[in-house]
C-alpha positions as CSV (number, residue, x, y, z in Angstrom):
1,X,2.0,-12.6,-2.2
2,X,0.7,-9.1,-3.1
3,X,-0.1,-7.8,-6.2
4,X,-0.8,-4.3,-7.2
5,X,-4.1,-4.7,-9.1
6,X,-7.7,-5.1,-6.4
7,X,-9.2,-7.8,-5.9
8,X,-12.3,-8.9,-7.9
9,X,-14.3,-9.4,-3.8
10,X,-13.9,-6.2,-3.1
11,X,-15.5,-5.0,-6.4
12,X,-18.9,-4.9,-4.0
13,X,-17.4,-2.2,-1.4
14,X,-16.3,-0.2,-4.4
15,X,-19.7,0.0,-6.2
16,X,-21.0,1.2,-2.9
17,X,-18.7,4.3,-2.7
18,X,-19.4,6.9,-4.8
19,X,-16.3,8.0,-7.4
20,X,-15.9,11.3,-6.2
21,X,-16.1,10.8,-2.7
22,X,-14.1,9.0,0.3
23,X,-15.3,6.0,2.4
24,X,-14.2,7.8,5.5
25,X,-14.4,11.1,6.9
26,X,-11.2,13.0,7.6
27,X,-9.5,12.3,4.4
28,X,-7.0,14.6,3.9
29,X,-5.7,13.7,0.4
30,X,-5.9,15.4,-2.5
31,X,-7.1,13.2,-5.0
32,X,-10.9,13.1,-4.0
33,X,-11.6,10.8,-6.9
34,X,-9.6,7.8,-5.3
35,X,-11.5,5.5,-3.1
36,X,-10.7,4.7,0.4
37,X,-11.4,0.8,1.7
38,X,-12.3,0.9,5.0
39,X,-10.7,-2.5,6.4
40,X,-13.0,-4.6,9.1
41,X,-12.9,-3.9,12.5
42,X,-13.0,-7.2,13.8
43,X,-10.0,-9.3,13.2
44,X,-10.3,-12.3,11.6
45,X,-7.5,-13.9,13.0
46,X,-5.7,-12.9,16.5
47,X,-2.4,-14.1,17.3
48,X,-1.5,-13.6,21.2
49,X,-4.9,-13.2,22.2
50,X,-5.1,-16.9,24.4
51,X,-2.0,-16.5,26.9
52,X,-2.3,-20.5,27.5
53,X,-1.8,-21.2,23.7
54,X,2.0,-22.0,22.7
55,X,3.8,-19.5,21.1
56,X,1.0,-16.7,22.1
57,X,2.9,-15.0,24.5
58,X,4.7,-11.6,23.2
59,X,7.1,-9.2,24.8
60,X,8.8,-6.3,22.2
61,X,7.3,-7.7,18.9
62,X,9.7,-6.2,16.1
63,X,7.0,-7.2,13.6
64,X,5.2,-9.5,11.4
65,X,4.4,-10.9,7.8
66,X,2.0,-12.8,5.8
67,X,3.7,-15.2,4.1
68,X,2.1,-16.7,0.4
69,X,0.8,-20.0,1.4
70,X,-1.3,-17.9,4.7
71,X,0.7,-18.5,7.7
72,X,2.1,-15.6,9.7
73,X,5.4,-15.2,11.4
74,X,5.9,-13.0,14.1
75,X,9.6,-11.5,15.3
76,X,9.9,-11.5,18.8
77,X,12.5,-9.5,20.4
78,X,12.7,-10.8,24.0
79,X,13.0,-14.6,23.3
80,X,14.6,-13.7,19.9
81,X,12.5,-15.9,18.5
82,X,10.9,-16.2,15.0
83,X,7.3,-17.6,15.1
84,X,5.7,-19.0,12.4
85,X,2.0,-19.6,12.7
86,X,-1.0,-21.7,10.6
87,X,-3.9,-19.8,8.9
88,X,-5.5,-20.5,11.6
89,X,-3.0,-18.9,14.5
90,X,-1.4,-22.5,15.5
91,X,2.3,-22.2,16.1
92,X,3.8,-24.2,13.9
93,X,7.7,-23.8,14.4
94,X,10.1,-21.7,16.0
95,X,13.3,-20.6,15.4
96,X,15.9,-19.0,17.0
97,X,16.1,-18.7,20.8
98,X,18.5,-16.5,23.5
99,X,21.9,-17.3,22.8
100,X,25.3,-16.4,20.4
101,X,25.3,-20.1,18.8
102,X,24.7,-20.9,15.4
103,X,21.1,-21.2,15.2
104,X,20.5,-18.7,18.3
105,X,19.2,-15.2,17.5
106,X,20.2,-12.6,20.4
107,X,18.9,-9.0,20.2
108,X,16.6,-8.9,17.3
109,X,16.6,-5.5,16.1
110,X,15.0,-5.6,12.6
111,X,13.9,-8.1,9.7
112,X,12.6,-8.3,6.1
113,X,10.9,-10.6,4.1
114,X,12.6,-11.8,0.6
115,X,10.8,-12.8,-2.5
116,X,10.0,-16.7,-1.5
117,X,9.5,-15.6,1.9
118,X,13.4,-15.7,3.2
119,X,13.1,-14.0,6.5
120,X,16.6,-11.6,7.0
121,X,17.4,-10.5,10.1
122,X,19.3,-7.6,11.9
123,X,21.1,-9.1,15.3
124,X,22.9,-6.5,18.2
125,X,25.5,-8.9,18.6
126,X,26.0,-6.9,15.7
127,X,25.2,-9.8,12.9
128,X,22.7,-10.7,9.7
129,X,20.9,-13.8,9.6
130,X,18.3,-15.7,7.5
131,X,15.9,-17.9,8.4
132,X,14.1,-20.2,5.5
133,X,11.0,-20.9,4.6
134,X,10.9,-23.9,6.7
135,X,12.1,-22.0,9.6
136,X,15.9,-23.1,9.9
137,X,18.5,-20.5,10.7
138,X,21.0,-20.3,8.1
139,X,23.4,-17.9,6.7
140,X,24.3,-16.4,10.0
141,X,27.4,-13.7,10.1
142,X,28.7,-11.6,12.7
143,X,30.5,-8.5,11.5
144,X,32.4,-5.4,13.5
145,X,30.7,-2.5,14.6
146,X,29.3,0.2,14.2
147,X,28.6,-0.6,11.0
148,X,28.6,2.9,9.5
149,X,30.5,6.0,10.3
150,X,30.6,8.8,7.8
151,X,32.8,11.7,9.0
152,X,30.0,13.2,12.2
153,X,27.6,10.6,11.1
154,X,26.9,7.7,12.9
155,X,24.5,4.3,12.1
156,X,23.2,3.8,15.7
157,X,19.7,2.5,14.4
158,X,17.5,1.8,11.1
159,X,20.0,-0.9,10.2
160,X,17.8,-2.8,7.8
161,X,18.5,-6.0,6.2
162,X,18.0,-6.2,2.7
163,X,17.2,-9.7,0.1
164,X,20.7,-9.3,-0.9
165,X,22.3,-9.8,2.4
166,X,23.1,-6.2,2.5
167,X,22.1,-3.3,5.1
168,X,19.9,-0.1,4.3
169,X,21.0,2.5,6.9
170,X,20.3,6.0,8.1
171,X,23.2,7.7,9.9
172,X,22.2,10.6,11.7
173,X,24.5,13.4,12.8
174,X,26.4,12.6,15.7
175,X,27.7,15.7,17.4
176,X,29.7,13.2,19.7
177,X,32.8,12.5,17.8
178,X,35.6,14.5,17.7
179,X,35.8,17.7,15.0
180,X,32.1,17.5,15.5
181,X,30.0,20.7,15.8
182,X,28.0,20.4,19.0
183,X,23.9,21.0,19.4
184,X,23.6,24.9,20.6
185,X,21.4,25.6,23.8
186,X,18.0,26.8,22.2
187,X,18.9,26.8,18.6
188,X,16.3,24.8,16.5
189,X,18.2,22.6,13.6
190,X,17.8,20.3,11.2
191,X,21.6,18.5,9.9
192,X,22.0,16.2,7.4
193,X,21.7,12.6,7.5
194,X,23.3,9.9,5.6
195,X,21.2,6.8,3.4
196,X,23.3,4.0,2.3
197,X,23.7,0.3,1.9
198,X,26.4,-1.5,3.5
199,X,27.9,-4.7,3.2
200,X,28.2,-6.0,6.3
201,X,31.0,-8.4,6.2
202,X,33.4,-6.6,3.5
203,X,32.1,-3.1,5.7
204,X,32.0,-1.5,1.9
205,X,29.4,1.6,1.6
206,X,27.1,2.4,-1.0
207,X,26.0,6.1,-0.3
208,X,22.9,7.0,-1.6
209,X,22.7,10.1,-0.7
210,X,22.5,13.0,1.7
211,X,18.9,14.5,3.0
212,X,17.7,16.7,5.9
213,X,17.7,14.2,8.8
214,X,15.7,14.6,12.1
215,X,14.3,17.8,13.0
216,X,15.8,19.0,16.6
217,X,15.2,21.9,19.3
218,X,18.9,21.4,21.1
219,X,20.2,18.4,21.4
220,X,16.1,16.8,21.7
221,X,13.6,15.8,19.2
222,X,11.2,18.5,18.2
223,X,7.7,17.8,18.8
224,X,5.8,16.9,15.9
225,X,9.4,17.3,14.4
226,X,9.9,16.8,10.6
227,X,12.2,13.7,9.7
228,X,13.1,11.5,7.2
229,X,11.8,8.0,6.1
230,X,13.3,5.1,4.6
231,X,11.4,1.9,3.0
232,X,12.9,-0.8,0.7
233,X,11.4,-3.5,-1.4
234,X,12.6,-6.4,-2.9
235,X,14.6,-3.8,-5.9
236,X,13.6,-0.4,-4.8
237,X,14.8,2.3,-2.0
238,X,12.4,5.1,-1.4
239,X,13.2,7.9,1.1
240,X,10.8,10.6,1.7
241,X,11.4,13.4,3.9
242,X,7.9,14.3,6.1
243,X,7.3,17.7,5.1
244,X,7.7,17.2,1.2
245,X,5.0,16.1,-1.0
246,X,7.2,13.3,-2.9
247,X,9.4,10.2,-2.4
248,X,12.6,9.7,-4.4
249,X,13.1,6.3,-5.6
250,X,16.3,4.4,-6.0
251,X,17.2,1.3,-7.0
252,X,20.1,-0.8,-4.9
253,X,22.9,0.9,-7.1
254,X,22.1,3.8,-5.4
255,X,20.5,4.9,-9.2
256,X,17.5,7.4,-8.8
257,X,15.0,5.8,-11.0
258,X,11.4,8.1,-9.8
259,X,9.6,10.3,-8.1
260,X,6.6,9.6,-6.1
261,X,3.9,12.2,-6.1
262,X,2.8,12.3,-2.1
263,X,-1.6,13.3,-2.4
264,X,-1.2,14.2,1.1
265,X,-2.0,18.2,2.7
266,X,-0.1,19.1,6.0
267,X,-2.6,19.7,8.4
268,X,-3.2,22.8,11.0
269,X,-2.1,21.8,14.6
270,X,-5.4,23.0,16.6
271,X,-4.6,26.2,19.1
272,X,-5.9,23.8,22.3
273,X,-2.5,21.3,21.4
274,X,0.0,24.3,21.2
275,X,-1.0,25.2,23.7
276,X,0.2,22.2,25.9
277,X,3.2,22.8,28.4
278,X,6.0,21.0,28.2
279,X,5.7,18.1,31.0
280,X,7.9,17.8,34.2
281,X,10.3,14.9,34.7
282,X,11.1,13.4,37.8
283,X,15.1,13.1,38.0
284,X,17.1,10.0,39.7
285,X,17.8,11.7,43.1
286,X,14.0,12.7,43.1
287,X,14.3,16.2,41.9
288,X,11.1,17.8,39.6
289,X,12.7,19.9,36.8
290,X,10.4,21.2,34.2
291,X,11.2,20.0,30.4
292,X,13.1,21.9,28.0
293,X,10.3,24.7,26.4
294,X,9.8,23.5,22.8
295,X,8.9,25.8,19.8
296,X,5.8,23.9,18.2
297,X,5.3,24.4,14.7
298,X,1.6,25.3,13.4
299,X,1.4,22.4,10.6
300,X,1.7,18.9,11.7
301,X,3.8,16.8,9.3
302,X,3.0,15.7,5.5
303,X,3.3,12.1,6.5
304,X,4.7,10.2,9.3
305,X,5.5,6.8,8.1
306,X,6.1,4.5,5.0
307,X,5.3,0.5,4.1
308,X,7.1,-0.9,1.4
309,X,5.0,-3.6,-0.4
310,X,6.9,-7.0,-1.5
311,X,5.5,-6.4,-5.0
312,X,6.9,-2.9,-5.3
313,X,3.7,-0.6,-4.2
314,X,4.1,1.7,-1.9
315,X,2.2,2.9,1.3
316,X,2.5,6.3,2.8
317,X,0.7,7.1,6.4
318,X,-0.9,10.5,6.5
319,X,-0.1,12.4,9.7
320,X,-2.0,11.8,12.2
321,X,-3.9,14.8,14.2
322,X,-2.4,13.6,17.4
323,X,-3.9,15.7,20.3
324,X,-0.7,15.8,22.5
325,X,2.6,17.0,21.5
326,X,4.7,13.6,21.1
327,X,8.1,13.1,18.9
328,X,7.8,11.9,15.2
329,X,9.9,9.0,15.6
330,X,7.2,7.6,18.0
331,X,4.9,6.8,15.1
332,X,7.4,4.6,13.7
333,X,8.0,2.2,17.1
334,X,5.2,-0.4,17.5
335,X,3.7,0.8,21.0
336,X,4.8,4.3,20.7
337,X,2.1,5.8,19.1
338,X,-1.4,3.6,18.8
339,X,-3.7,6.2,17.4
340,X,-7.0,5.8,18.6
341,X,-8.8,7.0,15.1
342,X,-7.0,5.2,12.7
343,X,-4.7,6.0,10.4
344,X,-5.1,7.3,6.8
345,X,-2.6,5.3,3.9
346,X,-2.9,6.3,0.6
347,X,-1.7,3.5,-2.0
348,X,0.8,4.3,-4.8
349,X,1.3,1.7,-7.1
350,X,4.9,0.4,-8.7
351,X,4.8,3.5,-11.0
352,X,4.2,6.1,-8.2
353,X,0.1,6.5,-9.4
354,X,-2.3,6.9,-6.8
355,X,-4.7,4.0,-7.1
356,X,-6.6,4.3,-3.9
357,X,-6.4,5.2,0.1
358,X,-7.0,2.6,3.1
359,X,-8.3,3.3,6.2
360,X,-7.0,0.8,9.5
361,X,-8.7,0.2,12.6
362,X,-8.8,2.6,15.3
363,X,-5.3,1.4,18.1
364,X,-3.7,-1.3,15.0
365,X,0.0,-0.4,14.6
366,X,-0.4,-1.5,10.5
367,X,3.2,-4.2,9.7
368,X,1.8,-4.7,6.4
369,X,-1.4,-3.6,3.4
370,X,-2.0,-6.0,1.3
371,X,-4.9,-6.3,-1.3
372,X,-7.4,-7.7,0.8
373,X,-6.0,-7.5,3.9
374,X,-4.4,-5.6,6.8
375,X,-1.7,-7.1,9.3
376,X,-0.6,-5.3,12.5
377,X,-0.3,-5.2,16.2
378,X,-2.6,-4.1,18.9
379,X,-2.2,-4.1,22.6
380,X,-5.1,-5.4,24.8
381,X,-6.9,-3.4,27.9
382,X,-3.6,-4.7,29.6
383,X,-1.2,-3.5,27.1
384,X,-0.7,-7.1,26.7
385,X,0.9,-7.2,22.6
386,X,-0.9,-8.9,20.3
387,X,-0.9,-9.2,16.3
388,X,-3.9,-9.0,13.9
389,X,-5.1,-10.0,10.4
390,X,-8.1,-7.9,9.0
391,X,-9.8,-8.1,5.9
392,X,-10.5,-5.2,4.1
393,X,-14.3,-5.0,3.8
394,X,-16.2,-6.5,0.9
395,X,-13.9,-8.8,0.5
């Protein structure tokens, strides 16, 4: 389990940096007095790595965890399984498997791990699931869909399932449904999008609000768009939109109980990336038609994605200076975005202070920061997935 305070092992690393000054070059935060921990570059454990091992082969991994007594358990989307794994990277158990049964898992979209490491589980049947600590499916419910509509907004993805059985959504604006103002040719927009918690049986809403939503030119993404983020812990909702240099914090009430200082600068998008054309595509019937023309902005985002500790902290990704004009939202899907340099976390602790900054290994798609260590997924020189434990260094 995660706490909030360092460890006494890493006390070493920190002696070695000097107070006012990062461990890493290209930090961009503002608080030059906070340390960043550089985390090791070699794993220390490597799940997926040996193709003739049980349980090691992957195809659309939706994520993983640490659990407290040091296994792992990986959610894999294509055999909508749920892995668990020893310290030492032997599966263990499985649970789950293709299917609509009782103990099946079809169409994994999302999970969460509860206090007492409950895994819950989002299913595109559409359903909510749970699978123990001993790796049993239990608790399974299927409910109608879609789960959300609010007047032209629509939950089509970020359903996450929260500890209390409940779902934290993000309905986007959905120019599709009738009375709905289309997307205009050329015009660059930003409409509102919905946050709220749903049960997903009774179909009650919880709104917790409404806050600019996805950043478009037409009816596509902008590149390096601004968008909003949502996190959740085990009591806390925190949404950040990527331009602004704070994070609101609710509680599951849909109370607003903080505000989370982002030590994060927007960064200058060089002149050699805006001035990158807009690709062909290659069209069905084998026509070339060049891409929509798309107005880049000359600041990348603030940040581009948040980690929601299960002990309340809070971890927020800077930005990264990516050197070819890509959607936002691709920093958020595991494979979308691996950024060869690393990425840049800054640490804010259950009260929103700024203990401290972490910097991953260049191509690790980060699931989880904890105190000492660093969980994510890679892909291999044959874009073969694979997940990763680190340890931060010192430790």
């Amino acid at each position: 389990m995660e706490t909030s305070r360092l460890p006494v092992a890493i006390l070493p690393l920190l002696v070695i940096c000097a107070v006012h000054t990062a461990c890493a070059a290209g930090d961009t935060t503002r608080g030059t007095d906070r340390l960043t921990w550089l985390v090791d570059p070699a794993p220390l454990l490597v799940v997926g790595a040996d193709e003739q091992a049980p349980g090691h082969q992957f195809s659309g991994i939706r994520g993983a965890a640490r659990l407290a007594d040091g296994r792992l358990v990986v959610v894999d989307a294509l055999s909508s399984e749920v892995r668990y794994f020893s310290a030492d990277g032997t599966l263990v158990h499985t649970a789950g498997g293709e299917g609509d049964g009782p103990q099946e898992l079809r169409r994994i979209s999302d999970f969460s791990i509860s206090p007492g490491d409950t895994v819950n589980l989002f299913l595109y049947l559409p359903a909510v699931a749970r699978v123990t600590p001993d790796g049993r499916v239990a608790d399974k419910r299927i409910f109608p869909w879609p789960p959300l509509r609010f007047n032209c907004h629509l939950a089509e993805s970020g359903n996450a399932p929260l500890p209390d059985g409940s779902l934290l959504q993000v309905a986007g604006y959905n120019p599709g449904q009738p009375g709905c103002d289309p997307y205009i040719e050329g015009e660059m927009s930003r409409r509102d999008a919905v946050v709220a918690r749903l049960d997903p049986i009774s179909q009650t809403k919880d709104t917790i609000g409404f806050f600019p939503g996805t950043e478009r030119n037409s009816p596509n993404y902008r590149v390096f768009g601004l968008d909003l983020l949502v996190a959740a812990s085990a009591d806390r909702i925190f949404v950040g939109e990527t331009e602004g240099d704070s994070i609101v914090v609710f509680d599951y009430d849909g109370n607003r109980v903080g505000r989370y200082e982002v030590p994060l600068e927007r960064q200058p998008i060089p002149a050699d990336v805006r001035a990158i054309e807009p690709e062909s595509r290659r069209l069905p019937d084998g026509r070339v038609v060049s891409r929509q023309p798309y107005a880049m902005p000359e600041l990348y985002p603030r940040f581009g994605r948040l980690l929601a500790g299960r002990d309340g902290t809070l971890r927020v990704m800077a930005y990264p200076q990516v050197p070819e004009p890509i959607s936002s939202y691709q920093l958020n899907r595991p494979g979308g975005y691996m950024d060869p340099a690393g990425q840049l976390w800054v640490v804010l602790d259950p009260d929103g202070n700024h203990i401290g900054n972490v910097r991953t290994p260049p191509g690790l798609f980060a699931v989880e920061i904890g105190t000492d260590y660093v969980l994510g997924l890679a892909l291999d020189e044959y874009d073969v997935e694979r997940v990763q434990l680190h340890a931060l260094e010192g430790r």
